[in-house]
C-alpha positions as CSV (number, residue, x, y, z in Angstrom):
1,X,0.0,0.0,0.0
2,X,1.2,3.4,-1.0
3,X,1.1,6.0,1.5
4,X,1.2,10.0,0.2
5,X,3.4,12.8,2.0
6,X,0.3,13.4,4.3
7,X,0.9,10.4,5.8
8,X,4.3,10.0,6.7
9,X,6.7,11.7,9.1
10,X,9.5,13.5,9.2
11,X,11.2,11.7,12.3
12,X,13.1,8.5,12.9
13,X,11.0,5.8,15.0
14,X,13.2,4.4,17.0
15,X,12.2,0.6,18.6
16,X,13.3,-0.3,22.3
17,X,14.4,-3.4,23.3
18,X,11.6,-3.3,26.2
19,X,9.2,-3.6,23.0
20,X,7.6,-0.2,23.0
21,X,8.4,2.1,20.1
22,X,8.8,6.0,20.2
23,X,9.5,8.8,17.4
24,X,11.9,11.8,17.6
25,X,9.2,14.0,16.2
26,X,7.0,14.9,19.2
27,X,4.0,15.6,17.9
28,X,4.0,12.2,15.9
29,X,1.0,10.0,17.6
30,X,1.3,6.8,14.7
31,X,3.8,4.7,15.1
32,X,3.3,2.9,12.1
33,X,6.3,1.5,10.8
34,X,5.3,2.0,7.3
35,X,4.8,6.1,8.3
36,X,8.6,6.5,8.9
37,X,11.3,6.0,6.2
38,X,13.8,5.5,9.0
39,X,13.4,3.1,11.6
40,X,16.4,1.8,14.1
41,X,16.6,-0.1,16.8
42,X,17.6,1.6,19.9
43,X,20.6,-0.2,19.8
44,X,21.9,1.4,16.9
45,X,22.0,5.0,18.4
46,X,25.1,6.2,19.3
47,X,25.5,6.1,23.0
48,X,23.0,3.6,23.4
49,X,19.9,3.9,25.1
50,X,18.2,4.1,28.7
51,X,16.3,1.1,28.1
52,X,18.8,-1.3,27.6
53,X,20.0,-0.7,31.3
54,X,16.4,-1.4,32.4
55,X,16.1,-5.1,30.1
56,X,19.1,-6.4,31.7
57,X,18.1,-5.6,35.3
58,X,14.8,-7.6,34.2
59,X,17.0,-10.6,32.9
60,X,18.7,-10.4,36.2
61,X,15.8,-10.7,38.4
């Protein structure tokens, strides 16, 4: 399905390891994947991300 300008946005969605999903543009409220042309794991971003720290004090308990 092809989606027009109207429907896509201008920021990067950016996919935790905790599973939840959040975009750099904050008034973005869709977090389609299909409505961002970048999406990266939170892995990816240069000095990592808070969330990583919270999934391995869950795989310790």
């Amino acid at each position: 399905m092809r989606h027009n300008s109207e429907d896509s946005c201008e920021g990067t969605l950016v996919i935790h390891a905790v599973g939840d999903a959040e975009c750099t543009e904050p008034a973005c409220v869709d977090l389609e994947y299909v409505r961002h042309s970048l999406v990266l794991e939170c892995e990816e971003i240069t000095g990592g991300c808070r969330c990583i720290g919270e999934v391995e004090l869950i795989r310790a308990s």
